[in-house]
C-alpha positions in Angstrom: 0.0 0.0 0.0 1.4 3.2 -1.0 2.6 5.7 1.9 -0.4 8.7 2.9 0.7 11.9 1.1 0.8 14.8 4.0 1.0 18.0 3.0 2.9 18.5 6.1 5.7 16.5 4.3 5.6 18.0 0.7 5.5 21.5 2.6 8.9 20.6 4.9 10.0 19.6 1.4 9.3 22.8 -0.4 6.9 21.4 -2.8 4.6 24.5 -2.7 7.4 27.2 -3.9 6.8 28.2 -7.5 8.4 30.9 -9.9 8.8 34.7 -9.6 4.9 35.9 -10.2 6.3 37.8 -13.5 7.2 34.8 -14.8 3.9 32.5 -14.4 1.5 31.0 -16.6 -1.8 32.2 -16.1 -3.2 28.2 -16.6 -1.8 27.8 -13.7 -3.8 29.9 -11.6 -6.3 27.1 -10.2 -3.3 25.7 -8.5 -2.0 28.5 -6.9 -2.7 29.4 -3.3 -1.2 33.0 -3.0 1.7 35.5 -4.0 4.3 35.8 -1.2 7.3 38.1 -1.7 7.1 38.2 -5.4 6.7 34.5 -5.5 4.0 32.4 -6.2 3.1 29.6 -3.9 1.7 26.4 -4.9 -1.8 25.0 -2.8 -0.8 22.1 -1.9 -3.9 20.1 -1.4 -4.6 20.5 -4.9 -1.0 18.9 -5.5 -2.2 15.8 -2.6 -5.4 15.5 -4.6 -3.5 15.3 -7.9 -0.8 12.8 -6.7 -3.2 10.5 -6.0 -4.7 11.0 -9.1 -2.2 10.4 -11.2 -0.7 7.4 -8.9 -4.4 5.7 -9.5 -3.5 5.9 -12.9 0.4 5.0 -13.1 -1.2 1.8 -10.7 -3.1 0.8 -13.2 -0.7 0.8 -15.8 2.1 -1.0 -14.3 -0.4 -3.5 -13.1 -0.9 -3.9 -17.1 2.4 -5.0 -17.8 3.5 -1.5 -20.0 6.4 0.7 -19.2 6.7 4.0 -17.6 9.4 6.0 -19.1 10.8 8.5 -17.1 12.1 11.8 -18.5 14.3 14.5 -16.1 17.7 16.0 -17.9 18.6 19.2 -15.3 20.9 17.9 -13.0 18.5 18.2 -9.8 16.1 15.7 -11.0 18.9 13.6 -13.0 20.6 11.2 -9.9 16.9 10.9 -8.1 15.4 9.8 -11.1 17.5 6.7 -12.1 17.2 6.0 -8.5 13.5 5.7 -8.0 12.9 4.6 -11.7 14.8 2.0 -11.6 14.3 0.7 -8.8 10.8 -0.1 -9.8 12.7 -1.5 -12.8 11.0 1.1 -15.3 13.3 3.1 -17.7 14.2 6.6 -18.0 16.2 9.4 -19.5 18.6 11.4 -17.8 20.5 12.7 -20.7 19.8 14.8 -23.7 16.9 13.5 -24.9 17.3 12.1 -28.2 15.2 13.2 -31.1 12.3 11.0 -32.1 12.7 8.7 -29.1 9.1 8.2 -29.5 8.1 9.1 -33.1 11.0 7.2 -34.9 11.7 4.9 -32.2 12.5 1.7 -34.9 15.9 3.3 -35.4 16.2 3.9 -31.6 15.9 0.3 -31.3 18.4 -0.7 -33.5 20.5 2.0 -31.9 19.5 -0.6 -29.4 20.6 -3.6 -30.7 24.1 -2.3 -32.2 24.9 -1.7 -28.1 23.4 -5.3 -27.8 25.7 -6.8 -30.6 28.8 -4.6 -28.9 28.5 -7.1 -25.7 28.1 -10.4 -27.7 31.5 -9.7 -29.8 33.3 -9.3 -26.4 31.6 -12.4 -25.4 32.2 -14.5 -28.2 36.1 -13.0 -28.8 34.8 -10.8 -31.8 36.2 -8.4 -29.8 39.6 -9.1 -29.4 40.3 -10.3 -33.0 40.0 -6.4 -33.9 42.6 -3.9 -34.3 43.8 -1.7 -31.2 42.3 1.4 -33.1 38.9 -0.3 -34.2 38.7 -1.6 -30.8 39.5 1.9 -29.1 36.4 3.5 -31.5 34.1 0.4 -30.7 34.2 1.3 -27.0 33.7 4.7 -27.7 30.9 3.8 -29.4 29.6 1.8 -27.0 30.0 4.2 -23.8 28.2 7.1 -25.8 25.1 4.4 -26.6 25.2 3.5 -22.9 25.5 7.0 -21.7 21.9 7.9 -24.1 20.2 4.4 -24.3 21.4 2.2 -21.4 18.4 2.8 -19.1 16.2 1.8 -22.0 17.8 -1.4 -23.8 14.9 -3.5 -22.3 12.2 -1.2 -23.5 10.9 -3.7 -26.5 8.3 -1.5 -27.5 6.6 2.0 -27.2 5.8 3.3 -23.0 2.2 3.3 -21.9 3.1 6.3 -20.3 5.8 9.4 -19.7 6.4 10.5 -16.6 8.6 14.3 -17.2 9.9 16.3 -14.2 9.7 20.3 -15.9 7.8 20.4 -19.1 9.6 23.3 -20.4 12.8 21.9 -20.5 11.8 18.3 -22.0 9.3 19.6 -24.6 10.6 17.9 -27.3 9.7 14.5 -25.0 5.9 16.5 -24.8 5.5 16.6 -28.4 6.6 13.7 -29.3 4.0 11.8 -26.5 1.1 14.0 -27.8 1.7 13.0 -31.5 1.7 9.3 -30.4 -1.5 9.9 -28.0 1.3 8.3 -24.9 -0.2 9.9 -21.7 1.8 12.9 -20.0 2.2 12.5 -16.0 4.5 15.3 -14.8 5.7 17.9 -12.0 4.3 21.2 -13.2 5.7 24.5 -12.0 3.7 28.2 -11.9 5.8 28.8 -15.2 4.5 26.0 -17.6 1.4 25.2 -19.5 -0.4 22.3 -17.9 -2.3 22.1 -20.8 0.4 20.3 -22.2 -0.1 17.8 -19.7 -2.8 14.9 -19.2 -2.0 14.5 -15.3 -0.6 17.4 -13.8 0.9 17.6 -10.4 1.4 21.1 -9.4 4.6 21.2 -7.8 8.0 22.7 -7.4 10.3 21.2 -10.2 13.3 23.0 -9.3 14.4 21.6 -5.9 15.5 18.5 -5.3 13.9 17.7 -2.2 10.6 18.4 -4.2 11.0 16.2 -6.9 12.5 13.5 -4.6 9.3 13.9 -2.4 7.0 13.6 -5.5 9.0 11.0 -6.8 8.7 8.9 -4.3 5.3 8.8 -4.0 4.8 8.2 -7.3 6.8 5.4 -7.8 5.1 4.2 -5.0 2.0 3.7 -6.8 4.3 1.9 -9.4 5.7 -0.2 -7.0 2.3 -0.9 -6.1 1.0 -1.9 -9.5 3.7 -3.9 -10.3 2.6 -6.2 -7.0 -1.0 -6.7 -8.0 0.6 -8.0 -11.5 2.9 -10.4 -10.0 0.2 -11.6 -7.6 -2.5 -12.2 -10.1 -0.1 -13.8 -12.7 1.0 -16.2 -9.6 -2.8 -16.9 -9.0 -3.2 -17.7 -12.3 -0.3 -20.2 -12.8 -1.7 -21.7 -10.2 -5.1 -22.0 -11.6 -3.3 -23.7 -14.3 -1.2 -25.9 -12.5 -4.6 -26.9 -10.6 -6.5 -27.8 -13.9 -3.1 -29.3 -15.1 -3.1 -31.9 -12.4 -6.8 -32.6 -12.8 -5.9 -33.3 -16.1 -3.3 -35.7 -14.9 -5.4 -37.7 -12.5 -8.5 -37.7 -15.2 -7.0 -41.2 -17.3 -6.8 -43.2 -14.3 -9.5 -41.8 -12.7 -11.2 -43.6 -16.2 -9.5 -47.2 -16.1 -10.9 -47.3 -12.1 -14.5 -46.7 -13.3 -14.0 -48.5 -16.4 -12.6 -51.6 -14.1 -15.0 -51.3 -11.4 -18.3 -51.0 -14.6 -16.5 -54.6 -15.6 -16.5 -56.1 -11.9 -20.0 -55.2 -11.9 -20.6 -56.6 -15.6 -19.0 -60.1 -14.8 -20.6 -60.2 -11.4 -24.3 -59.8 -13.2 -22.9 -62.3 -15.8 -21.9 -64.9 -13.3 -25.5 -64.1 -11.0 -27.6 -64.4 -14.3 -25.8 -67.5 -14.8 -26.3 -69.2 -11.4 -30.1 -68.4 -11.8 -30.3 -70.2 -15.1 
């Protein structure tokens, strides 16, 4: 069961700070509480109320089996991201994002697959039978396809979801979802267009205590989903191993009746017999 959100905890973690008031979006004036100092300042029970909306959602998606890619390049979000993506084993992007991840993401997976066939060379002694300079540039190859794509080499197909910590900054990643219909879950500050976005959490993206807070609970819900997946695949393998063993015990479940019908035959014989 994911943790209660408290507001007292996402306020301790600054959660309800936003930008300099000059520099708002106006879309994002249902979410905002009040104007303190020049800044504006988040309400943060509309940010409880839409954490739990989206982690209702992100449940139900890990609990289908599809990915959740995660998307945070500025180097607050970068190390807390890998960190709670993967340890709900979903994928993400911490580097430049790299054009037409989503929309041409074929040649992204051969991009893929030239990483995999890096590893089976070295495997197999490929490797080694190359020249010092061919195997110098075939690392280097390797470490920059590693550096963009290692979080996502499992990632066989398309995310059921994108999960982006500052919308302004990753828009390409927000284009490239909306053209593909892939649902938008992120942390949106006073200063971007939630509009853009299908779940929005109003929240402070800039600190890293904020996003770490946020993070946390929404990966949560991840974690969450992923359990009622494992559980109900285990309750149906053993459904299946239930009907498997019936299965098993049916034949000789037959030759008993089928002997004990032919007991009863020859004793019916034999009495018939006797009485004639």
């Amino acid at each position: 069961m994911a943790s209660k959100i408290e507001v007292k905890d996402l306020l301790e973690a600054g959660v309800h700070f936003g930008h300099l008031t000059r520099k708002w979006n106006p879309n994002m004036a249902p979410y905002i509480y009040m104007e303190r100092n020049g800044i504006h300042v988040i309400n943060l029970y509309k940010t409880v109320a839409k954490i739990e909306e989206a982690n209702e959602a992100l449940r139900k998606i890990a609990a289908s089996g599809r990915k959740i890619l995660f998307v945070a390049t500025k180097k607050q979000a970068k190390d807390i991201v890998a960190e709670k993506a993967g340890a709900v084993n979903m994928p993400y992007i911490t580097e430049r994002w790299p054009g037409g991840m989503l929309t041409n993401f074929v040649t992204i997976r051969k991009a893929v697959k030239k990483m995999t066939a890096i590893d089976r060379m070295k495997k197999d002694g490929t490797f080694n039978t190359l020249s010092k300079k061919e195997r110098l540039q075939v690392d280097r190859l390797r470490a920059k396809l590693e550096k963009q794509l290692g979080s996502i080499a499992d990632m066989t197909r398309l995310p059921g979801a994108l999960f982006i910590v500052d919308t302004m900054r990753e828009h390409i990643a927000v284009k490239e979802a909306q053209k593909l219909n892939i649902p938008i879950f992120a942390m949106v500050d006073t200063n971007s267009d939630p509009r853009d976005v299908d779940y929005v959490i109003p929240s402070n993206d800039d600190a890293s205590k904020s996003i770490e807070s946020i993070l946390s609970h929404v990966t949560g819900a991840v974690a969450e989903g992923l359990s009622e997946r494992k559980a109900e695949r285990a309750e149906k393998d053993a459904v299946k191993a239930e009907k498997q063993a019936d299965k098993d015990e049916a034949p000789a479940g037959k030759e008993e009746t089928a002997a004990d019908n032919s007991d009863e035959v020859k004793a019916e014989a034999t009495e018939s017999n006797n009485e004639n």
